[in-house]
Structures are given as structure tokens and as C-alpha cells.
N, C-alpha and C positions, 0 to 999 in steps of 0.2 A: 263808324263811331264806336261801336263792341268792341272792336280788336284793339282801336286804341285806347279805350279805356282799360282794356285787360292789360296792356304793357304797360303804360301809366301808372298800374297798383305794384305790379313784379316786380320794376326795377327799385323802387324804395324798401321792398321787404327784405329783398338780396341785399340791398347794402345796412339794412338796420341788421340780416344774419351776420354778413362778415365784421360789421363791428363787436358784435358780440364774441365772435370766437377770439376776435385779435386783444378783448380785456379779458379771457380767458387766460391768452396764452400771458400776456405781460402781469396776471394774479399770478399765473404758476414761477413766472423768474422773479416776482417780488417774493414769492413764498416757499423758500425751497423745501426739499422731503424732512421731515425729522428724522432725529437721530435715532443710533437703536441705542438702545439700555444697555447696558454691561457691568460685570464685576468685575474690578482688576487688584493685582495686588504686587509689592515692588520684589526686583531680581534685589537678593541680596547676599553678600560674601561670608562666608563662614565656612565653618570644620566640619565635615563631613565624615564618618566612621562607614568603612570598607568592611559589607559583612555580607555573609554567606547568605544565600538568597536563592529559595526560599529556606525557611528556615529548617531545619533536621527535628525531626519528632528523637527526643528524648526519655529514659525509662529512668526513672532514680530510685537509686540503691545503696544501703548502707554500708559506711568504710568496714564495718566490721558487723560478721554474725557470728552468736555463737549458741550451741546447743546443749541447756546442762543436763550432765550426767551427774550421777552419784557416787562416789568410789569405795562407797562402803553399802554394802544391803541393810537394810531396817524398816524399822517403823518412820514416816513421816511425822514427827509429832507434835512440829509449829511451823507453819508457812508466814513468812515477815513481809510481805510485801502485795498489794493490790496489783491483780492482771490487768494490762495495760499501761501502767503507772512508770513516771521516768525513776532510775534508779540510780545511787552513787556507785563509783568502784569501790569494792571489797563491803559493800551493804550487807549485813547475813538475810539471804533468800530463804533459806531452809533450815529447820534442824531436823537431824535423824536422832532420832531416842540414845540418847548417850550411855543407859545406863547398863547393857550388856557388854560396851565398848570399856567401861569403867570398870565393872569385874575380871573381866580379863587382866586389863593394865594392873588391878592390885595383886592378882593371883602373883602374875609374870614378875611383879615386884619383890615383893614375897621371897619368890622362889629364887630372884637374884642378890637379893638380901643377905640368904645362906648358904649360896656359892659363893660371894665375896668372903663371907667366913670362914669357908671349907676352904680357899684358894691360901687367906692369910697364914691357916695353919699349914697347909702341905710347903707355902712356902718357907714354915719353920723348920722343917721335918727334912725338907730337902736342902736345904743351908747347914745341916747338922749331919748330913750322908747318909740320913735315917731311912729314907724314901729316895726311890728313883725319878730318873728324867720320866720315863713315861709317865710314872703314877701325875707328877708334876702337870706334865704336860695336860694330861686329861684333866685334871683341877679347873686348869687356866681355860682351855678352850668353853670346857662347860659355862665357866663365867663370862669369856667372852659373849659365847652363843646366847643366854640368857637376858646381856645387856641389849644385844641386839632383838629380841622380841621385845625388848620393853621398849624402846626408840620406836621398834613397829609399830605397837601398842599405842604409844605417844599419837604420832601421824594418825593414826585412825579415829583418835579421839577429836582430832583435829580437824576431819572430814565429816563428822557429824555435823557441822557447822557447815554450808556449804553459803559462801559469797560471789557476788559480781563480779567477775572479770574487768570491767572496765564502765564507765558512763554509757546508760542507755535507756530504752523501754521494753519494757516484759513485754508481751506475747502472752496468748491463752496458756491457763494451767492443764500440764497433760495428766499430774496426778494430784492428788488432796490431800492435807491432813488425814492422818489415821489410816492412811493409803500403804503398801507394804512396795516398799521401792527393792527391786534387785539390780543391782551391779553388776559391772555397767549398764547394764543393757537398754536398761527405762530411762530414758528420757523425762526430765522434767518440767523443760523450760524453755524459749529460745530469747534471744537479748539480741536488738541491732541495736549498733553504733549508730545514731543520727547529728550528731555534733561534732566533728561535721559530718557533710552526708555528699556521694557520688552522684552525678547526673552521667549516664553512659550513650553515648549517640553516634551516630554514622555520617560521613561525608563521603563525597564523590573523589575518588583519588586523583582526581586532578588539582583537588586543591590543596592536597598532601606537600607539594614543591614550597606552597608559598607558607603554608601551616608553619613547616619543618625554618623556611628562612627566618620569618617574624619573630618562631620562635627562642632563636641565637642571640637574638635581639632585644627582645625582653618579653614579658608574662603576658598572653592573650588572655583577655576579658571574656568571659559568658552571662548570659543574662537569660532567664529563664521565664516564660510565659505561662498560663495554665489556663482553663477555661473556671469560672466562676473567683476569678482572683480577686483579692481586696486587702492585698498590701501591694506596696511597688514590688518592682520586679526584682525578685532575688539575683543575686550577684556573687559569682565565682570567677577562679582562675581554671584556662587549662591545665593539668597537672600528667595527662597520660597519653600517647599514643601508640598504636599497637604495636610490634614489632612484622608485621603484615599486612597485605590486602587483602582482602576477602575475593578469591577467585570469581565464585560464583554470581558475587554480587556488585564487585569492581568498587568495593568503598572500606575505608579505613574507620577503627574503634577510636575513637577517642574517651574521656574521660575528663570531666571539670569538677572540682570541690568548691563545694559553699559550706562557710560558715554555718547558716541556717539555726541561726541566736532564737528566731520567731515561730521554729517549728512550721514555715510556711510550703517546704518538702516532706514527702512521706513516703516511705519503700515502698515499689510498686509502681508509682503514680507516672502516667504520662506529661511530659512536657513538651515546648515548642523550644528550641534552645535558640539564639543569635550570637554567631562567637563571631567578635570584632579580630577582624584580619591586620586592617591598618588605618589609617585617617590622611582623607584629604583635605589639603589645607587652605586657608582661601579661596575656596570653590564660590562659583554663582551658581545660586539654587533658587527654582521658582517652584511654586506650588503642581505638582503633575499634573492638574487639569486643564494647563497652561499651553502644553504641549499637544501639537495636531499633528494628523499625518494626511498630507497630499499627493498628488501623480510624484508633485517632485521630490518626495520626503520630508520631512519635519519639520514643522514651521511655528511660528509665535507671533501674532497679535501686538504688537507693541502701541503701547496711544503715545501720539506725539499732540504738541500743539499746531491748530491749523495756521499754515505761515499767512494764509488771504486773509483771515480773521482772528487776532488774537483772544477770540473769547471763546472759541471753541475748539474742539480737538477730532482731529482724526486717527485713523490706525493704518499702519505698514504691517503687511505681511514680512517678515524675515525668518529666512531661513537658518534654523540652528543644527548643531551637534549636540548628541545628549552623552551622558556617563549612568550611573549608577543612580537608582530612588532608594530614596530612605525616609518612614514613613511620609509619604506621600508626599513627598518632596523630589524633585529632579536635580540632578548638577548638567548646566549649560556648560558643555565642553567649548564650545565656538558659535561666536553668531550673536551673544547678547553681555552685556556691563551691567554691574551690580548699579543697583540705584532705579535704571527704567523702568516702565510702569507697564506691566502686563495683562493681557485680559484672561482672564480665568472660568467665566461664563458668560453665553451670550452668541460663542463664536459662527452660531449654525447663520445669526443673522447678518454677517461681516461681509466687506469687501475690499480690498486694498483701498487707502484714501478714504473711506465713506466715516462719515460723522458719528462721533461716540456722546451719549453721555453715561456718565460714573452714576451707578446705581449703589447704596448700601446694601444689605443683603435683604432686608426687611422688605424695602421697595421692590427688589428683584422680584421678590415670593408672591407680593402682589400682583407685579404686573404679572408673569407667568400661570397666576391662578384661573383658573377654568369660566 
């Protein structure tokens, strides 16, 4: 009676276990896995600009320097202008004490005064056969030579004044007021042109063929970056390239000018340069985060709608070709159409076909938080 009452209990527990597992399994096909989270965002067509990558560290440099001399020695004896300050062309920067330059010029006057006198009469004296050619001669020349120190005299008065060359900003004073300048030698001043102003930069001369083509074609664009910047990005045209490679360094000089209205360049200064080559047109460009690389090479996420369910969606791995990024943007050479909806984060948790939902990015940050 034991043994059968021990079978008698068994076989009822076994079949109350196997019902249970079997509403286990038909919960799990009533409830399939959820989906994973994702950020996506749409392939879409536009103009893409073809540019040097990465970008060439830039040195900028003024179209013009120059360094004032004195061309008469004296006394410094008014400085017109604050050091560092922008300056007009022909501004007076200096005066040298005019007033030994001014005795001279009366003396030399003076004395050509009563050569023209002496010259009038010999040349009465010699119209009347009174006086000879030589005497004549020596009359005139005296007079000539005379005029000509006064003219000298003139110019030098005129250097007392010393003006701007051209639009720019001073540079440190190298001498002062009351300071005893000698000619030439002393240096007073230096002035760069910044209006406009040079960025000078280097590329890889491989890119010299297509530089030189685009350039036949019309004016390549430069845009310049800097670190602590807080105007957009300044904007020039190519305007130089060297007449050489650099042997040792296998890269070509070039040269862009900016406008530079805003003073947002300074001589000296490093930049990052971006010189647009050409523009692709109607490219399909997805966000670069968009883009995976697999055993089989490069692939994209695409969310389609599920065709079993149309309330939900899945994802197709496809495989694309890429082109060139520009800020962090790709161009899809093959393999995707403007318009499709791409995943952009998320991808670690993906699998061909397996169910997505669209996360805002808000939502993302949550779910992903720790």
C-alpha cells in the first residue's frame, strides 16, 4: 500500500510541473522581448564642400611691414601718435626739430638771392662783350649750384615731418621725445599693414594638381579657426602659391588674404586654415555616428517598418560606401537614399530585424544613466 500511495502523489505533481512550464512557454510567445532604445536621424541630400583634411596649421602675417627711419638726424621733438594704435597713411608720426633745418634753408636762400643778382648783371656785362664766357659761365653755375642746395634744404625740411607709409598699427616706440635720432641708422618705429592681412600655410603637394586645377576655374575660399574665438569664422580667398615644393618637407606655400574689417587676425597668431577645394552636389549625408565597421566593412542600421506588425519597427543592417566627412557629417557614396531613417546611437544593442524604438535624446540619457 506505501508504494502505491508514493506513485499515486508523483504522478499528479509531474503533471501539475509540466503544465506549468507549458504556460510559461505560451507567456513567453504571448510576450515577446522589448525593443531596444535608439536615436536615429534622416539621410538627407545636400551640397557638400570638398576640403583639405585635416586642416593645415596657419601663421598670419601682415601684407605689408615697414620700419621707420629718419632721414635727417635731430632732436625728436613731438611724437603724434599712441604705440600700438591703428594709424592713417601719411598721419605725421614724428617731428624732428625743424628749427636748425630752417637756418640753413634761410642762410642757402640768402646766398641764392645774390647769385641771381651777380648772374643778372654778368649777364649784362656779357651781352655788351664786357665780360667773357668763362667769367659768365662761373656766374650761372654758382647760381645753379646754389638753387640746388636750396631744393636740398627744401626736402629736408620736409623730413622733419616724418609720416605713415600707408594704413596700419604702431608697434613699440624704439626712441622718445627729446631723444637725439641719427640717420639713418635709428630706427624709430615698425608699422604692419593689417587691412588686409595674410594667413601663410602649407599643404601636402599632392594636393597641389587639384589646388592649381580649381584654381583656373575660379577663386578658392579659406576660412580660418583659432582657439578662444568669438566671432564666426573669418573668411578669405587663396591669392598665392609658391613657385616650389619644399624638398625636404614634400609641401607647397600657399597664401590666403582676409579682409579682416573686425581685427579678428593678428601678426603672429596661429590658425587652423580649411581651404574649400570643390563642392559636391546632391550628396546623401548621414550624421558620422551613423556609420559602423564590421568583418564585412561598413554598414548602417536603417529602421524600416515591421511588415508582421505595422505598429512597430525594425532594423536592416546595409551595407554602404562612404566619401568624405564634413563636420561630422558623412556622404553615403552607395548603399542608402536621402529620406531613410538611420540609427545614430544604440547600435552595440542591435541585430538585423530585431525591434527598435525611437528614443528622443532626453529619454536616451536616462535610459543609459547608471
Amino acid at each position: 500500500m506505501k508504494n502505491g500511495m508514493k506513485k499515486s502523489i508523483l504522478i499528479p505533481a509531474a503533471i501539475a510541473l509540466a503544465a506549468v512550464m507549458m504556460d510559461g512557454c505560451s507567456a513567453q510567445k504571448n510576450n515577446p522581448v522589448a525593443s531596444a532604445p535608439v536615436l536615429v536621424a534622416k539621410a538627407v541630400e545636400t551640397n557638400v564642400p570638398v576640403q583639405i583634411d585635416p586642416p593645415p596649421v596657419g601663421h598670419v602675417m601682415p601684407v605689408s611691414t615697414v620700419t621707420i627711419h629718419s632721414q635727417i638726424g635731430g632732436l625728436i621733438s613731438a611724437v603724434h601718435f599712441k604705440e600700438g594704435s591703428e594709424v592713417k597713411s601719411n598721419d605725421l608720426l614724428f617731428t624732428i626739430d625743424p628749427r636748425p633745418t630752417q637756418a640753413v634753408l634761410a642762410r642757402d636762400q640768402a646766398q641764392l638771392t645774390n647769385a641771381e643778382i651777380q648772374l643778372n648783371r654778368d649777364q649784362k656785362l656779357f651781352d655788351e662783350k664786357i665780360e667773357s664766357q668763362d667769367q659768365f659761365d662761373t656766374s650761372k653755375a654758382n647760381r645753379d649750384t646754389l638753387a640746388a642746395t636750396v631744393q636740398s634744404d627744401e626736402l629736408n625740411l620736409e623730413f622733419t615731418a616724418i609720416r605713415a607709409p600707408f594704413d596700419g598699427v604702431t608697434g613699440s616706440l624704439q626712441l622718445h621725445e627729446g631723444d637725439v635720432v641719427k640717420a639713418p641708422d635709428d630706427a624709430l618705429l615698425t608699422i604692419n599693414q593689417i587691412h588686409p592681412i595674410y594667413v601663410e600655410f602649407a599643404v601636402s603637394e599632392q594636393f597641389l594638381p587639384e589646388i592649381k586645377k580649381q584654381m583656373r576655374e575660379r577663386t578658392l575660399k579659406a576660412s580660418v579657426t583659432f582657439e578662444n574665438m568669438t566671432v564666426p569664422p573669418p573668411q578669405g580667398d587663396l591669392t598665392f602659391v609658391d613657385n616650389s615644393v619644399d624638398a625636404t618637407t614634400g609641401t607647397i606655400l600657399l597664401k590666403a588674404t582676409f579682409p579682416n574689417e573686425d581685427d579678428a587676425l593678428w601678426p603672429g597668431q596661429f590658425v587652423n586654415v580649411t581651404l574649400t577645394l570643390s563642392e559636391l552636389t546632391n550628396a546623401v549625408v548621414v550624421p558620422s555616428q551613423a556609420v559602423q565597421v564590421g568583418q564585412s566593412g561598413q554598414f548602417i542600421y536603417v529602421v524600416k517598418s515591421d511588415s508582421t506588425n505595422s505598429t512597430s519597427q525594425i532594423v536592416e543592417e546595409r551595407p554602404v560606401e562612404t566619401g568624405i566627412t564634413f563636420n561630422n557629417k558623412t556622404v553615403v557614396t552607395k548603399g542608402l537614399k536621402a529620406g531613410e531613417t538611420v540609427v545614430t546611437d544604440g547600435q552595440l544593442r542591435l541585430a538585423p530585424k530585431m525591434k527598435v524604438t525611437v528614443k528622443s535624446s532626453d529619454s536616451a540619457s536616462k535610459t543609459n544613466a547608471p
